[in-house]
Rosetta silent file (secondary structure, phi, psi, omega in degrees, C-alpha in Angstrom):
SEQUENCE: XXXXXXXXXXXXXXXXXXXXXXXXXXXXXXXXXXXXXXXXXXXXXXXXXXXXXXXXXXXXXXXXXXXXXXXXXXXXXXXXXXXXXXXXXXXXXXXXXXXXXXXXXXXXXXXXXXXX
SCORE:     score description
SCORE:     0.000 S_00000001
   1 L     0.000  141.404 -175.022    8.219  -12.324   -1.901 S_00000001
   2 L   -97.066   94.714  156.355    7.394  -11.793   -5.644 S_00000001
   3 L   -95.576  103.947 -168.781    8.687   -8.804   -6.952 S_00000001
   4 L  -103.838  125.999  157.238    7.916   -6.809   -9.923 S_00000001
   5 L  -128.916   11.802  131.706    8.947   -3.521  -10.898 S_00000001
   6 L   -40.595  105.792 -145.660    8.858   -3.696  -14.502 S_00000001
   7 L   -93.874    4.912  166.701    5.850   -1.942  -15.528 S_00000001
   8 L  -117.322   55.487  178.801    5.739   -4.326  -18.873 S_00000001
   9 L  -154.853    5.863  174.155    5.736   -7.685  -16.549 S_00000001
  10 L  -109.507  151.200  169.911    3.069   -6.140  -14.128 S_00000001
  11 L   -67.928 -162.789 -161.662   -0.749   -6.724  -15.162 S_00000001
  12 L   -77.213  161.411  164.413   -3.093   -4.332  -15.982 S_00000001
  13 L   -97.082  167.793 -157.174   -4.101   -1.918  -12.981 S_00000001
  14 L   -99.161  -40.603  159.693   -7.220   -2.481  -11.519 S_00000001
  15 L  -138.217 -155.833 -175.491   -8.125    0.780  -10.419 S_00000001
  16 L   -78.717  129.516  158.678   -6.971    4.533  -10.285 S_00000001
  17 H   -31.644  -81.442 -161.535   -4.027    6.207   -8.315 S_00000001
  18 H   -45.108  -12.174  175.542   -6.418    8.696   -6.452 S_00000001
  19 H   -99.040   -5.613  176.674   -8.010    5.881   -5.067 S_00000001
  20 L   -29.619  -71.331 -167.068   -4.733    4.402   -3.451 S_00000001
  21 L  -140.955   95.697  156.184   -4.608    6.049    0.166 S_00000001
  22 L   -97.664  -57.109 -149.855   -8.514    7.837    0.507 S_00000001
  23 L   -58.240  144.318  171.823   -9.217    7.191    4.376 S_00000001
  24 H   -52.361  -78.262 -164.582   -8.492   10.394    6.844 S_00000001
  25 H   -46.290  -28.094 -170.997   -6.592    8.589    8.971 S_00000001
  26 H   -92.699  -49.032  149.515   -4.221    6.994    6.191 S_00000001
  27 H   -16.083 -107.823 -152.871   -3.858   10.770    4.658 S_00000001
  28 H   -37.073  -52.976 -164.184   -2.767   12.201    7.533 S_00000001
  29 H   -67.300  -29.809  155.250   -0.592    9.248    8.694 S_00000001
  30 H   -45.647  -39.753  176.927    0.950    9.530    4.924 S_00000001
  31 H   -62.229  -18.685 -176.540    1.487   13.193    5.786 S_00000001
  32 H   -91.607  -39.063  172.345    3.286   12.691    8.509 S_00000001
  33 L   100.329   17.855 -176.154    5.558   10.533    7.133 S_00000001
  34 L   -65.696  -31.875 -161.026    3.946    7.793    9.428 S_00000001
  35 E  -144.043  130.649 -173.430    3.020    5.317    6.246 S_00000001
  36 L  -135.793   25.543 -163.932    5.343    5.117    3.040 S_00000001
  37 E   162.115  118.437  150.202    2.901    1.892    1.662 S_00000001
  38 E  -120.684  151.859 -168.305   -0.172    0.760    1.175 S_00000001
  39 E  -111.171  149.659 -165.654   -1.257   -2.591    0.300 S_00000001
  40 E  -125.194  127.893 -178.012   -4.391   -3.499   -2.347 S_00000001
  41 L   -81.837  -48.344  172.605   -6.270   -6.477   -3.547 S_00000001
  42 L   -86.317 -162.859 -155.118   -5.658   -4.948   -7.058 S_00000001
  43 L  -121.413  130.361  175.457   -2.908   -3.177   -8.541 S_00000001
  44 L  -145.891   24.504  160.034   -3.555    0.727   -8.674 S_00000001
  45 L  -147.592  176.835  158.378   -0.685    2.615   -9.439 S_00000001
  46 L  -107.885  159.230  161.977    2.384    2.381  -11.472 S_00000001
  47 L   -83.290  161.216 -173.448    5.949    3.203  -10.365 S_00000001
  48 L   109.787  -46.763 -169.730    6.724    6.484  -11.225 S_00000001
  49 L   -71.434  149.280  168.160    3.225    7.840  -11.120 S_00000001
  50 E   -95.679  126.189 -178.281    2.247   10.804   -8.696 S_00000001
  51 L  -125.174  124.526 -173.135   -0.254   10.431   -6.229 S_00000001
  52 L   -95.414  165.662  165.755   -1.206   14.299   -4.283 S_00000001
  53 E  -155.865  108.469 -156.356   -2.615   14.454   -1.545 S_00000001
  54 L    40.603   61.758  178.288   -3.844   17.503    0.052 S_00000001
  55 L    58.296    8.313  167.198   -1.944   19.172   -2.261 S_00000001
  56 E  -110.594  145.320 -152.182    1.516   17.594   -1.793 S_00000001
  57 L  -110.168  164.159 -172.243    2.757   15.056   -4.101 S_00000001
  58 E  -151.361  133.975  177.065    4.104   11.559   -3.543 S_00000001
  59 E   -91.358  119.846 -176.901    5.812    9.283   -5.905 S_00000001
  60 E   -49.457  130.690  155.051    5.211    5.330   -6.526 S_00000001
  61 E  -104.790  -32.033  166.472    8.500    3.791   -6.347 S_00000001
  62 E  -149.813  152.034  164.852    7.815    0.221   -6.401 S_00000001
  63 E  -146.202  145.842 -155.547    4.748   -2.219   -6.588 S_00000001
  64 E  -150.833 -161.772 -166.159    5.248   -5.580   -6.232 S_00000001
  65 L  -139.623  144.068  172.957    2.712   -8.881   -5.218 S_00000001
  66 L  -166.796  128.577  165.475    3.055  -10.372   -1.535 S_00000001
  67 E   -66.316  138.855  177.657    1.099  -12.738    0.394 S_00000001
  68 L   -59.900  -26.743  156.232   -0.733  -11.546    3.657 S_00000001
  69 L   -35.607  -60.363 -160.360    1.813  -15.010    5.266 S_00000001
  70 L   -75.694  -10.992 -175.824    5.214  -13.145    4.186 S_00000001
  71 L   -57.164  128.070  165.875    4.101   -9.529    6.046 S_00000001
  72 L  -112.709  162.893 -163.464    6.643   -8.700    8.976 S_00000001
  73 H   -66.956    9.355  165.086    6.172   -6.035   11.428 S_00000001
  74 H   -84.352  -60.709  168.264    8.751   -4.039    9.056 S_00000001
  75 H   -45.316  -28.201  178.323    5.784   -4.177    6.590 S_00000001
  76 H   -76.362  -60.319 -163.137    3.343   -3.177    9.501 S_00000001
  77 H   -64.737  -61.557 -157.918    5.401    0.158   10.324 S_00000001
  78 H   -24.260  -57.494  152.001    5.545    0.764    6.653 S_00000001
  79 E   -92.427   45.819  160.835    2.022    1.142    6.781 S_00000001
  80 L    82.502    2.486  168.421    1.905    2.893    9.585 S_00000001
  81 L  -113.796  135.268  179.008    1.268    0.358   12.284 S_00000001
  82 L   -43.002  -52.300 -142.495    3.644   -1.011   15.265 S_00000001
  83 L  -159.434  167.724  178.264    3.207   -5.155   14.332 S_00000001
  84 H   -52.280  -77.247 -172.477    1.582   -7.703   11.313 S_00000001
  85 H   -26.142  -53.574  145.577   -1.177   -7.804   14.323 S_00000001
  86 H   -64.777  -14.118 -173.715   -2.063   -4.277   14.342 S_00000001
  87 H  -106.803  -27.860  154.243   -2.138   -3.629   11.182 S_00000001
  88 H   -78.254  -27.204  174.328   -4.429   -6.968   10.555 S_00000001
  89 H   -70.241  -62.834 -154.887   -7.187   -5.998   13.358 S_00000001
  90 H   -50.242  -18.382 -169.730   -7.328   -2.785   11.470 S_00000001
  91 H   -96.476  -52.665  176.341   -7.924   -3.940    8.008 S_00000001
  92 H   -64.007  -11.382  170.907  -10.165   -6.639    9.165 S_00000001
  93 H   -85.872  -46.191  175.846  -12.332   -3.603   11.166 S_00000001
  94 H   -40.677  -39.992 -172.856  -12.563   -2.048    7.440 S_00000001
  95 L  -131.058   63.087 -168.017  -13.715   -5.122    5.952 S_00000001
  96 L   -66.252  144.996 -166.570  -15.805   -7.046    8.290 S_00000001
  97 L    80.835  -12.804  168.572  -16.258  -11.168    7.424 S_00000001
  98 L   -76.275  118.426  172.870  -13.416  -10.540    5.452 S_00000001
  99 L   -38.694  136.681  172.898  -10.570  -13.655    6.027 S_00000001
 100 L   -89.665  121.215 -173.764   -7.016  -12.784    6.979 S_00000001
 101 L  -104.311  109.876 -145.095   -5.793  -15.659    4.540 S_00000001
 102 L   -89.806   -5.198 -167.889   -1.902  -16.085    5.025 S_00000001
 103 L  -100.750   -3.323 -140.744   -2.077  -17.583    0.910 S_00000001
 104 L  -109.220  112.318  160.159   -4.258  -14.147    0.297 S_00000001
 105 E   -83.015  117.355  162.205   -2.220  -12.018   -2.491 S_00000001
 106 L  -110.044 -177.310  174.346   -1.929   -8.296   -2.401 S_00000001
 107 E  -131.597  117.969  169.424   -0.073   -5.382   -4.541 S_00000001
 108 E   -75.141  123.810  155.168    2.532   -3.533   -2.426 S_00000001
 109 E  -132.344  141.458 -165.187    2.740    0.063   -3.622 S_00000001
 110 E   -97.310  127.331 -176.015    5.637    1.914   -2.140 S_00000001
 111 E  -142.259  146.726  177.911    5.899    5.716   -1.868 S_00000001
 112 E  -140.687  141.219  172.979    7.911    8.828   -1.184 S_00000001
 113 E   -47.526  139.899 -149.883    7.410   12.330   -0.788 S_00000001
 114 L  -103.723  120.273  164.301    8.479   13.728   -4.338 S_00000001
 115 L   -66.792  115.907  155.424   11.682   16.066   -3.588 S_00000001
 116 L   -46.853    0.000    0.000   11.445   19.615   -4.823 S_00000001
């Protein structure tokens, strides 16, 4: 696993926080405390940055680079699914014809409910 949390060693990001965790399903399971990470083909937060969501806030704490190969079913609950397996039918129903590639790079961003 590659791991960066230096934010002047990470590239540029590729898109916006707010676009991080949009699906209903990913909300809610964030809300819940179900999903504490989502994974990206680009890089779209920094750590440190606040991402709300239905009006409660959540902090990046780390983003890092990982190949879709190195995910374990620790990585699966993280985002909110039981196994690698569940968590790969589901992505691949999102993005149909897209390859599960195990050499396929993503950006891990890591999150926590921001303590009050």
């Amino acid at each position: 696993m590659t791991t960066v949390n230096d934010n002047n060693t990470l590239p540029p990001k590729t898109c916006s926080i707010e676009r991080l965790v949009t699906m209903e399903a990913d909300v809610k399971k964030v809300l819940a405390g179900e999903k504490t990470a989502t994974r990206r083909n680009g890089r779209y937060a920094d750590p440190g940055e606040i991402m709300t969501l239905e009006g409660r806030d959540f902090v990046v704490d780390r983003v890092y680079s990982q190949s879709l190969g190195e995910l374990t079913d620790a990585d699966a609950r993280r985002e909110g699914f039981e196994t690698v397996e569940e968590y790969k039918q589901s992505i691949l129903s999102y993005h149909p014809g897209m390859p599960w590639l195990p050499q396929m790079r993503v950006w891990v961003h890591e999150f926590s409910p921001v303590q009050k």
